[in-house]
Backbone as CSV, one residue per row, in Angstrom:
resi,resn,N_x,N_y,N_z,CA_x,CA_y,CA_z,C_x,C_y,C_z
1,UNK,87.173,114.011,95.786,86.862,115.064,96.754,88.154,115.764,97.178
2,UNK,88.002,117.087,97.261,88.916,117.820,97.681,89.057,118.172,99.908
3,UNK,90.155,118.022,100.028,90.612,118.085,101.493,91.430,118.871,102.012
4,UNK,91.233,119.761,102.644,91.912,120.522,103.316,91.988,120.375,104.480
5,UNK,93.585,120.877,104.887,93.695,120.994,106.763,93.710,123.256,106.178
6,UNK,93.207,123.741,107.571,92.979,125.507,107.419,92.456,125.921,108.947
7,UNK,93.289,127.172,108.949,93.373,127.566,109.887,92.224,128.918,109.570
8,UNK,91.230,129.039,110.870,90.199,129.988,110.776,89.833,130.557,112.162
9,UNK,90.282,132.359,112.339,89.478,132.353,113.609,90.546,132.066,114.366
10,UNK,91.912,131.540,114.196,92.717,131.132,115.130,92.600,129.359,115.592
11,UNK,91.898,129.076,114.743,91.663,127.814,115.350,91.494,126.877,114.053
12,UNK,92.236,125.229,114.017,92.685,124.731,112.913,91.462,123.643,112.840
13,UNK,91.319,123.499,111.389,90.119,122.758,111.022,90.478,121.903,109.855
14,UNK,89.917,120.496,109.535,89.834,119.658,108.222,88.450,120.261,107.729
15,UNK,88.579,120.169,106.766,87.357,120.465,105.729,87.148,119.793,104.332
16,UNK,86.503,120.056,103.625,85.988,119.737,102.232,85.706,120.941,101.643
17,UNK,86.805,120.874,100.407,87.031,122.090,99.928,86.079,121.608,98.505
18,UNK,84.887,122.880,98.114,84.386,122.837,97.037,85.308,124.185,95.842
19,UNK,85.839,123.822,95.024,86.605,124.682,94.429,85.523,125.422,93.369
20,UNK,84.258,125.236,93.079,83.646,125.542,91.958,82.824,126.646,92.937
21,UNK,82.595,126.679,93.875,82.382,127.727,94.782,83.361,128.454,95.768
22,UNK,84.416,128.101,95.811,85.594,128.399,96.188,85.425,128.458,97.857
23,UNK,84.776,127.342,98.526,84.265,127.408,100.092,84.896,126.277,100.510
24,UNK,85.222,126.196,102.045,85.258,125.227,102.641,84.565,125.111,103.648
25,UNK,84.107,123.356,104.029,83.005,122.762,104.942,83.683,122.192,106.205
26,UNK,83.904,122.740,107.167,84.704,121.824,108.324,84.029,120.913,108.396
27,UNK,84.990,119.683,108.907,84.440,118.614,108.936,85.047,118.140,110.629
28,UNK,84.141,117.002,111.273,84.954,116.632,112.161,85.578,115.340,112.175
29,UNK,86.566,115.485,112.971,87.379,114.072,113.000,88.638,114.158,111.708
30,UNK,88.767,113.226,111.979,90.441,112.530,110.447,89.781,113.172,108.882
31,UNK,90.673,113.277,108.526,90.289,113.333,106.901,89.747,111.981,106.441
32,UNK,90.580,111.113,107.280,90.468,109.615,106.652,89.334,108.910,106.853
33,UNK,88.341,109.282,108.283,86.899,108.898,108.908,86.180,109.043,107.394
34,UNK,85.177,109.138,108.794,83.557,109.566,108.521,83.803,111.145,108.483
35,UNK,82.955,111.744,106.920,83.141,113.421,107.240,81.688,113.772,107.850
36,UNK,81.824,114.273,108.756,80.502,115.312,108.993,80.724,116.949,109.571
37,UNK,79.818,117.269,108.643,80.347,118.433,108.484,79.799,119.124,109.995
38,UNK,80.827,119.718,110.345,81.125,120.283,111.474,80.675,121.962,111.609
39,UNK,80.340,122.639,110.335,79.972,124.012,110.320,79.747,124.637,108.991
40,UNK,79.318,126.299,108.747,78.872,126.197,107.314,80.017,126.760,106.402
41,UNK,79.506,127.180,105.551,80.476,127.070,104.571,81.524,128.795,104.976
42,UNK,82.859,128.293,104.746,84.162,129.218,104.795,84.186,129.695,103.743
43,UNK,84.294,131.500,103.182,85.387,131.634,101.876,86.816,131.326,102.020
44,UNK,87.381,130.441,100.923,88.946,129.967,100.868,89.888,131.551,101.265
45,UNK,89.135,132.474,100.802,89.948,133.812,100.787,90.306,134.461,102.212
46,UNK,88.947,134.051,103.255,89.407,134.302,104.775,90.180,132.986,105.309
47,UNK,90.779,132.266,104.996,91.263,130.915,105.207,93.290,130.778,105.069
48,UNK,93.606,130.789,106.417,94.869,130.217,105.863,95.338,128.697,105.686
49,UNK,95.496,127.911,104.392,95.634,127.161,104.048,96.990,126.530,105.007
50,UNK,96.880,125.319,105.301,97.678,124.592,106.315,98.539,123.172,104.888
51,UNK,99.807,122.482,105.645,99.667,121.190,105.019,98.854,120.643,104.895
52,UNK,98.052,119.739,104.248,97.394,118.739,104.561,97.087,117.754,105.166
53,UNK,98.072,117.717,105.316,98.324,116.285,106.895,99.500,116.807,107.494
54,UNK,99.784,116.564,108.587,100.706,116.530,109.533,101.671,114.884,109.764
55,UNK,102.643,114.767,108.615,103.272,113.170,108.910,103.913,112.780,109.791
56,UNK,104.185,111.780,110.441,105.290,111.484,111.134,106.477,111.210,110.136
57,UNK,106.508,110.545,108.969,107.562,111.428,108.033,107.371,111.632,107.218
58,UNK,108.246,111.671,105.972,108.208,112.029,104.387,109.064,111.274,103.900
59,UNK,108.566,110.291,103.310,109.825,108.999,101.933,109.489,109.653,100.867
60,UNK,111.036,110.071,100.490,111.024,110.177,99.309,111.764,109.198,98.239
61,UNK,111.795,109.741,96.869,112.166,108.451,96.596,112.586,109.524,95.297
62,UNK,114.404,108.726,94.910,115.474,109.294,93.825,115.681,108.907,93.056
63,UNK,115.481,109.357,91.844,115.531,109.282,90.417,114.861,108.171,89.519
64,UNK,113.269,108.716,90.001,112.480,107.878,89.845,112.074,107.978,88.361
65,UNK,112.566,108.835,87.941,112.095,109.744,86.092,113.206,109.173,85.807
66,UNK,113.483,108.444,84.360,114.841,108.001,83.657,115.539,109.811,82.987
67,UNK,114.856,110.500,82.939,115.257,111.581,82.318,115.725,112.462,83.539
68,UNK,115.245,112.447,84.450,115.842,113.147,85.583,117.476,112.198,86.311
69,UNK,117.068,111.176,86.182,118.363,110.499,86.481,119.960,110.745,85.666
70,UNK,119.009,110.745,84.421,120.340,111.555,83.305,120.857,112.877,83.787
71,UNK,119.779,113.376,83.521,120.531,114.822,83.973,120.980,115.235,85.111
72,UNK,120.940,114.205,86.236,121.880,113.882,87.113,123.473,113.571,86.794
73,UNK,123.154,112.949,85.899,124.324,111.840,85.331,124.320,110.918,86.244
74,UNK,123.379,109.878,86.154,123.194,108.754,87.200,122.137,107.888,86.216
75,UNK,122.145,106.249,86.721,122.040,105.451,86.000,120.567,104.948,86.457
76,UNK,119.771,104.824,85.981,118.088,104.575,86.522,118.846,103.343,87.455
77,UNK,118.067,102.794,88.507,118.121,102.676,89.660,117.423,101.335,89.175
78,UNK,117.902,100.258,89.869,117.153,98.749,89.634,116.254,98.650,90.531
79,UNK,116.600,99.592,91.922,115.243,99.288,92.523,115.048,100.801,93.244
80,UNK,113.721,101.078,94.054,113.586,102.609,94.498,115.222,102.536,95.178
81,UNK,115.139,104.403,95.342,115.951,104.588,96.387,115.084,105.548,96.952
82,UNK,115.501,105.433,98.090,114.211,105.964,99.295,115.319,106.671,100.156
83,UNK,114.711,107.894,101.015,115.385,108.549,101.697,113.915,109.153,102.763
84,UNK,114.858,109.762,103.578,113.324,110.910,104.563,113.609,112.588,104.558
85,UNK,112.732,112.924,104.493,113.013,114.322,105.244,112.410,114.319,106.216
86,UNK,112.259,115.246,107.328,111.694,115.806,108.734,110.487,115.721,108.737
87,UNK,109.777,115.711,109.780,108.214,116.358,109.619,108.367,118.059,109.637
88,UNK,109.624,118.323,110.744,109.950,119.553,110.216,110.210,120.421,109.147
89,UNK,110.085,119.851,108.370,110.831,120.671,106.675,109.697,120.966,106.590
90,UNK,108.207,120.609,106.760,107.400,120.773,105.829,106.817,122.014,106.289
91,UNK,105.767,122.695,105.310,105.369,123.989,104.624,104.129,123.774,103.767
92,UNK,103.039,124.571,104.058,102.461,124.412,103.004,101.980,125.472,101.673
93,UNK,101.233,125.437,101.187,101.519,126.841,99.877,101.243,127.980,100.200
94,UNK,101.830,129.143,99.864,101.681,130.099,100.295,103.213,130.748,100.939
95,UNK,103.556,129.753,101.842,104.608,130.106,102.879,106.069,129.962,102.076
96,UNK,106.784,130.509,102.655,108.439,130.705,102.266,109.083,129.804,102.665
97,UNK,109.559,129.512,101.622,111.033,128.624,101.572,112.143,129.462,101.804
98,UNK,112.318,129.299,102.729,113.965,129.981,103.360,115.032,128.919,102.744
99,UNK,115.871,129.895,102.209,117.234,129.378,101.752,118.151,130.159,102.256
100,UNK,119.224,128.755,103.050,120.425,129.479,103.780,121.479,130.256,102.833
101,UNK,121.499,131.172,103.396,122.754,131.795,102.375,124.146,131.030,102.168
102,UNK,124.557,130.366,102.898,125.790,129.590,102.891,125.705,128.217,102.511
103,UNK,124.403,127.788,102.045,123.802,126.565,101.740,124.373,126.223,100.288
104,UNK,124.940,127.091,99.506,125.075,127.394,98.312,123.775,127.222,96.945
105,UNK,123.873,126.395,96.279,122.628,125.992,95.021,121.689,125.391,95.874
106,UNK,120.656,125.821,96.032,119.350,125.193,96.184,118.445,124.708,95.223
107,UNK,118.083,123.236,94.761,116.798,123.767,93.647,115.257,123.274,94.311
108,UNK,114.863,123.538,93.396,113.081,123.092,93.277,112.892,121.733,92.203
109,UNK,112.391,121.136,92.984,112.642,119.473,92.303,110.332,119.158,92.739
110,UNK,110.091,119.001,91.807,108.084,119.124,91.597,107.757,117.604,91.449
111,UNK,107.219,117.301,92.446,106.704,115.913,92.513,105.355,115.617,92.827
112,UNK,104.644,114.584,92.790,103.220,113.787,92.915,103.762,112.947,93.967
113,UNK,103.271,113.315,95.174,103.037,113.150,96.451,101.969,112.141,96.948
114,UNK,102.264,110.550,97.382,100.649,109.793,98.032,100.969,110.347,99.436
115,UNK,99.562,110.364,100.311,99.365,110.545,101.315,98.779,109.129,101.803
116,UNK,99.466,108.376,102.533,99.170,107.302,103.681,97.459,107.265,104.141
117,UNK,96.209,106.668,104.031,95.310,106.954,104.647,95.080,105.856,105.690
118,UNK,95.824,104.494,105.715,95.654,103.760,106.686,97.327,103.230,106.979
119,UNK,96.881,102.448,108.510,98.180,101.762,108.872,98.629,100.911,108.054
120,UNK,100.262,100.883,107.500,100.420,99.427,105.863,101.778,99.623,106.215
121,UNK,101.722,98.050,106.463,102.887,97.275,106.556,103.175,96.035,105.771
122,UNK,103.736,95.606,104.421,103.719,94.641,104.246,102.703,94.603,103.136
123,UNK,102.475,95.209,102.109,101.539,95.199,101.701,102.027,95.242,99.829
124,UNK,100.780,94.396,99.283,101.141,94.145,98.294,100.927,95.231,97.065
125,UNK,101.832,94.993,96.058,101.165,96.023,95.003,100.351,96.393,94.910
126,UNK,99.257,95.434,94.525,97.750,95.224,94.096,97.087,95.342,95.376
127,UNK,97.244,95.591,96.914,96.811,96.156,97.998,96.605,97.632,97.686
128,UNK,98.312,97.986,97.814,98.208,99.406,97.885,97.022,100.396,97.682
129,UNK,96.454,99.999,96.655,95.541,101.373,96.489,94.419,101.238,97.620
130,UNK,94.367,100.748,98.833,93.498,101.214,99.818,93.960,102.071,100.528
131,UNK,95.452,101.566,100.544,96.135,102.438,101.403,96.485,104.005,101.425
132,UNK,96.374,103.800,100.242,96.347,105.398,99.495,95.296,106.523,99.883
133,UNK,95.554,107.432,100.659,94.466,108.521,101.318,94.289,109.216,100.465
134,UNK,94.871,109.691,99.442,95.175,110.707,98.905,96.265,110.833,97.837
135,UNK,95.991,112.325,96.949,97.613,112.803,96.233,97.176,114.409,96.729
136,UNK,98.883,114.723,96.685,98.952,116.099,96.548,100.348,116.266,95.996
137,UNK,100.436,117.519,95.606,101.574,117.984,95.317,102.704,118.399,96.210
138,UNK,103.734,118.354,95.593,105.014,118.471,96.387,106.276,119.251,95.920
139,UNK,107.197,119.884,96.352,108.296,120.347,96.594,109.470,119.573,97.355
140,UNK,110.585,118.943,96.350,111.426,118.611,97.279,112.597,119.308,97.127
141,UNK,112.626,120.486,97.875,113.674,121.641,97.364,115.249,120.536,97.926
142,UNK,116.236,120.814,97.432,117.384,119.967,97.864,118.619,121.415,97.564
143,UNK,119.354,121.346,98.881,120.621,122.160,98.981,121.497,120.851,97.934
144,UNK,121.760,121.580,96.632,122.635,120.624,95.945,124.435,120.916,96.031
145,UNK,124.825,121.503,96.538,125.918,121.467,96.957,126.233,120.550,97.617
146,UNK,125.544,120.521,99.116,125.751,120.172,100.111,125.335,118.549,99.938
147,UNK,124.123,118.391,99.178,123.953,116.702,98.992,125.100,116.459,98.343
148,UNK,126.151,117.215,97.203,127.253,116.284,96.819,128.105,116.657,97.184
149,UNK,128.471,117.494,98.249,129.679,117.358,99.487,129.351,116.376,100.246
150,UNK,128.687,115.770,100.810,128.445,115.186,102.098,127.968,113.489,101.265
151,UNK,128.051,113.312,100.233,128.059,111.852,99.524,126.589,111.254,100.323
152,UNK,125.283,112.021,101.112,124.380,111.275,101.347,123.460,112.396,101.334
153,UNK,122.607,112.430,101.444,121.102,113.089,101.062,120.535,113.525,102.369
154,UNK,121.243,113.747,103.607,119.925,113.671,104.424,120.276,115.526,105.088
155,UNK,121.235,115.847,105.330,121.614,117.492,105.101,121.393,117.958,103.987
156,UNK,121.341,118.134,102.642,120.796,118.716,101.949,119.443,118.831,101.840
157,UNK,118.599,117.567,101.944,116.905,117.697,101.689,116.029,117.812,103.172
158,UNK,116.793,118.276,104.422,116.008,118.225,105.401,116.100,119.730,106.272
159,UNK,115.815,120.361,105.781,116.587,121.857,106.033,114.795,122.776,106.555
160,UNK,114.937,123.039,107.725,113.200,123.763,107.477,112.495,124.410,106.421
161,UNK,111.930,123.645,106.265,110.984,124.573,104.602,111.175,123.931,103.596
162,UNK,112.130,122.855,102.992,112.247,122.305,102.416,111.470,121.229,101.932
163,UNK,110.005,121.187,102.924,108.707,119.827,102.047,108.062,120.910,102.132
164,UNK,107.615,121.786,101.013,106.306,122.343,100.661,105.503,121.228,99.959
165,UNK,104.061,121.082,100.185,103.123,120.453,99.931,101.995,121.275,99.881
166,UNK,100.860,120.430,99.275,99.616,120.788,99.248,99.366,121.402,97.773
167,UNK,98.160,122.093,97.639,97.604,123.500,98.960,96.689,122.122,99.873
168,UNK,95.945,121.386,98.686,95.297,120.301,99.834,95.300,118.761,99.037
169,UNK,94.888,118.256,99.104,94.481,116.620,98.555,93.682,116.543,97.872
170,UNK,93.656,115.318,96.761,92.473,115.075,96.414,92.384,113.690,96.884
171,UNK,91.369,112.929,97.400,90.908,111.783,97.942,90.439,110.150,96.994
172,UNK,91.942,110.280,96.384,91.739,108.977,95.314,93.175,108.637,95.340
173,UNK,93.247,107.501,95.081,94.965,106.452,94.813,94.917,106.528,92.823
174,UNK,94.224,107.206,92.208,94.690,107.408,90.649,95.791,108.253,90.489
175,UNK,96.546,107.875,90.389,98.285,108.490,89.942,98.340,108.704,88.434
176,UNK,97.405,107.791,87.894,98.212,107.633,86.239,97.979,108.574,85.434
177,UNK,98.626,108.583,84.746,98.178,110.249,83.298,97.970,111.597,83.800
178,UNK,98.685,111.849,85.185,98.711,113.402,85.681,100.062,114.147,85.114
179,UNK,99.525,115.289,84.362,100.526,116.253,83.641,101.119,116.395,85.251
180,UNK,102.670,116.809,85.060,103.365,117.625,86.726,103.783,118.560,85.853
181,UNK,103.975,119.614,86.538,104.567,120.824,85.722,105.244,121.955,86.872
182,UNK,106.165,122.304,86.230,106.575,123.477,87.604,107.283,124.507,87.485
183,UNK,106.677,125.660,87.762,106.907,126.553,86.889,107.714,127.738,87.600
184,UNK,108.940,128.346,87.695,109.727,129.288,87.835,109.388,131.083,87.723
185,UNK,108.842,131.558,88.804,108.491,132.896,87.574,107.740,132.713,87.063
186,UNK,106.658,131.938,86.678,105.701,132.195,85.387,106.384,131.409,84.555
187,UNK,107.727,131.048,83.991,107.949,129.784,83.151,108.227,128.594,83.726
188,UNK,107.848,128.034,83.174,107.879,126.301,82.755,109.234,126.184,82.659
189,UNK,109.646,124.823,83.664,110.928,124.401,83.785,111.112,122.907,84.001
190,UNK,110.270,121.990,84.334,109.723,120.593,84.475,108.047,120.574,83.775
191,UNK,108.143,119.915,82.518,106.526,119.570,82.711,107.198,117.852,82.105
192,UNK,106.278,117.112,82.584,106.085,115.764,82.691,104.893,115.266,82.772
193,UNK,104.475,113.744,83.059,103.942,113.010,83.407,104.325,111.736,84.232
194,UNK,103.035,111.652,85.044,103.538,110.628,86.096,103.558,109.366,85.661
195,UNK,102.958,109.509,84.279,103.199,107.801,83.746,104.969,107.398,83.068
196,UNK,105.546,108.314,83.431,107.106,108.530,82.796,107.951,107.829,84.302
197,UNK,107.056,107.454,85.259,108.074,107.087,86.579,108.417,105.707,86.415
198,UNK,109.631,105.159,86.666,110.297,104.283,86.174,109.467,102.961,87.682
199,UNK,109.321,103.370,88.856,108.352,102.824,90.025,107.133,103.597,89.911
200,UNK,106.390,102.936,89.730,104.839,103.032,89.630,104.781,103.597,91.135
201,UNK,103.860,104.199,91.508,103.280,104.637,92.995,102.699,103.273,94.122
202,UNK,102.108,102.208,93.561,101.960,101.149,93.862,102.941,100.055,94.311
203,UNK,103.685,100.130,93.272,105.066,99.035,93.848,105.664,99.994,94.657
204,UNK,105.535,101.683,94.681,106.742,102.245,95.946,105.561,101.745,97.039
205,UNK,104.963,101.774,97.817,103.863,101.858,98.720,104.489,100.245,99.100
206,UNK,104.277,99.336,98.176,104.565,98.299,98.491,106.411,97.420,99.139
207,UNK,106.760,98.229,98.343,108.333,98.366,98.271,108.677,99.153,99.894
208,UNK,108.277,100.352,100.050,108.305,101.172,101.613,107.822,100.340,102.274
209,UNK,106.582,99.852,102.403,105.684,98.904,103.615,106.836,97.848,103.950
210,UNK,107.708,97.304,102.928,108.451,96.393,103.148,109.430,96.758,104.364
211,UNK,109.767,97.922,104.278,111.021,98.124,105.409,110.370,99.310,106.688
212,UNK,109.546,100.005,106.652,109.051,100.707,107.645,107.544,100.466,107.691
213,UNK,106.888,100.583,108.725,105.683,100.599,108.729,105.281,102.048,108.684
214,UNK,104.323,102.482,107.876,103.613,103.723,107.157,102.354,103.624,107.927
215,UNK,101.792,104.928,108.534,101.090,105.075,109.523,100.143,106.810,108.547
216,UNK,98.580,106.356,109.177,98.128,107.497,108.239,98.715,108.753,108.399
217,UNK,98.480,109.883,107.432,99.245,110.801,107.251,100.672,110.790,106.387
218,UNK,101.381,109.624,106.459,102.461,109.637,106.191,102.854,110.136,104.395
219,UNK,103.547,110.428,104.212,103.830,111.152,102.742,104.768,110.471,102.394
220,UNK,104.487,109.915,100.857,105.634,109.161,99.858,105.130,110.126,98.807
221,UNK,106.852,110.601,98.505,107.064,111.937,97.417,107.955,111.356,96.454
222,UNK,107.189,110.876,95.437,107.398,109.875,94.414,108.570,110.271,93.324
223,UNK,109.545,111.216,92.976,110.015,111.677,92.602,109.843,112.932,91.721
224,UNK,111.280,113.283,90.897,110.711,114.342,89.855,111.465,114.050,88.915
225,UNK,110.895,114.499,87.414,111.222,114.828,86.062,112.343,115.599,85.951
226,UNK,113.057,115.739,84.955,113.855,116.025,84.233,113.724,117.981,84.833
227,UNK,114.470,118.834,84.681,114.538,120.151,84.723,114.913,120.847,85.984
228,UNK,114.841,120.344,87.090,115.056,120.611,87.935,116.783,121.771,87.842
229,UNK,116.118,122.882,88.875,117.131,124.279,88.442,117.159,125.041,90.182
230,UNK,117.798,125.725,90.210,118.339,126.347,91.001,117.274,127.723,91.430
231,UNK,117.291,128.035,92.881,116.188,128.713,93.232,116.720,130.186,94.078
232,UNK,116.521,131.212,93.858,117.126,132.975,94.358,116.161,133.389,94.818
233,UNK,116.182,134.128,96.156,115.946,134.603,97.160,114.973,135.851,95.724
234,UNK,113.546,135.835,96.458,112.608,136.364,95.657,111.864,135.853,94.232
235,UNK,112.164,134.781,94.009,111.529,133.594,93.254,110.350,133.521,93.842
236,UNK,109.520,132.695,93.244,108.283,131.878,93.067,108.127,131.117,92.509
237,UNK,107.706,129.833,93.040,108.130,128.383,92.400,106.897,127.735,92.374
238,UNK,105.675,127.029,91.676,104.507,126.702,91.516,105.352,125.157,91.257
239,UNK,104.144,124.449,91.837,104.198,122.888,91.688,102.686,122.384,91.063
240,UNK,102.310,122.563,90.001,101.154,122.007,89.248,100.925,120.391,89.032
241,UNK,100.169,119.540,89.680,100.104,118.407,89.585,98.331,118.301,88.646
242,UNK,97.973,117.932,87.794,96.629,117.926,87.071,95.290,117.139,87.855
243,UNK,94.674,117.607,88.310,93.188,117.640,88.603,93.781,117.837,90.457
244,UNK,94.649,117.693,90.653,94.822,118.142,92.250,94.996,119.910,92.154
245,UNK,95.537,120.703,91.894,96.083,121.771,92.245,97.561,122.210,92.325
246,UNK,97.548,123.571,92.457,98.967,124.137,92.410,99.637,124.838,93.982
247,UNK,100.833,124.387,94.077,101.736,124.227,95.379,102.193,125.350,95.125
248,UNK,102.419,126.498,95.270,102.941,127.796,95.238,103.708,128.627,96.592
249,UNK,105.032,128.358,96.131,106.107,129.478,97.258,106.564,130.479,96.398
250,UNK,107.040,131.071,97.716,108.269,131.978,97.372,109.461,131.717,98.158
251,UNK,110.515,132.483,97.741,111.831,131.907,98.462,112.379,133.459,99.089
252,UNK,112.898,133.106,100.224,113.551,134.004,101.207,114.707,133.743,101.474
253,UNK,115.504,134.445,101.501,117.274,134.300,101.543,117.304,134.561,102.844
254,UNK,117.886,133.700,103.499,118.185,133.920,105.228,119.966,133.669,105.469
């Protein structure tokens, strides 16, 4: 099932997005409840599409692709490496990624995103998938200058606008065999698969629960593939994850 958070009328709503009719069904309460539908059907076209959840944070997690780690020039990782961005960074499709002008290289880095659907602390591999609310797609744009001036990650990837997500969820913990693809302009610059991640989505869930407690909503942005490139003020950057949907900005030079 498809999930949306959307703003209608001035006033913000969860819903159940049918894409084969292109409508959404407000629903009331959590995404994560009981849905009942709360009103009739929306066109997506009068609808401004929101994040999908609202986190208290975002774990991400670095050089989770052996091919993206190369072209880092960095050595696959014996165990995750995990970092946060803001709840502030985030954005959802549609909206602009502002890039500071003095920020220098910015890129677009396209990831498969779980969304948190219950409280998990401590929880085992073979748990995880309850915990799992959701996937969506992701953007983890990173000021790359500035992450390798500053020898740590948390000024470069936490910059407002920098977690685009969405457009919405789909409501399953199946990660495996999703094409990611992300496309520049209209070309292709990362296409992958999520079965290429060196941490399964399961052991990260389990691996995170270990040191923070993950509360619903929360977003683990599982890494990215190989290609990752540099992003100019009037771009458009699509994040294609397979049977979820496509994450689509543009970028604004500020």
């Amino acid at each position: 099932m498809f999930l949306a958070r959307f703003k209608h009328r001035g006033r913000t709503y969860n819903g159940v997005l049918y894409p084969d009719r292109n409508v959404l069904v407000p629903i009331r309460g959590s995404i994560f409840g009981e849905r009942e539908p709360a009103g009739g059907e929306i066109w997506v076209g009068d609808v401004e599409l929101l994040p999908p959840v609202v986190p208290s944070k975002i774990v991400c997690v670095g050089k989770n692709y052996a091919d993206h780690a190369r072209e880092m020039k960095g050595d696959v990782p014996e165990e995750p490496i995990i970092f946060l961005k803001p709840p502030s960074a985030v954005i959802g499709s549609n909206q602009a990624i502002l890039k500071p002008s003095w920020a220098g290289r910015v890129d677009y880095e396209g990831e498969l995103a779980l969304i948190i659907g219950k409280t998990c602390k401590d929880v085992s591999p073979e748990e995880a998938p309850d915990y799992i609310g959701g996937l969506t797609c992701f953007n983890d744009v990173t000021a790359r200058d500035l992450q390798k001036k500053d020898g740590q990650w948390t000024r470069g990837k936490s910059f407002d606008t920098f977690a685009p997500m969405g457009p919405w969820m789909v409501d399953t913990p199946d990660w495996a065999g999703r094409r990611i693809r992300t496309r520049l302009n209209g070309a292709v610059v990362q296409d992958s698969t999520t079965d290429m991640m060196v941490f399964n989505p399961f052991f990260l869930v389990s691996f995170i629960s270990r040191v923070m407690t993950l509360y619903p909503g929360d977003v683990i942005a599982t890494g990215t593939p190989a290609g990752v490139g540099p992003l100019q003020g009037g771009d458009e950057v699509e994040v294609e994850v397979e049977g979820i949907g496509v994450l689509k900005n543009h970028v604004v030079e500020v």
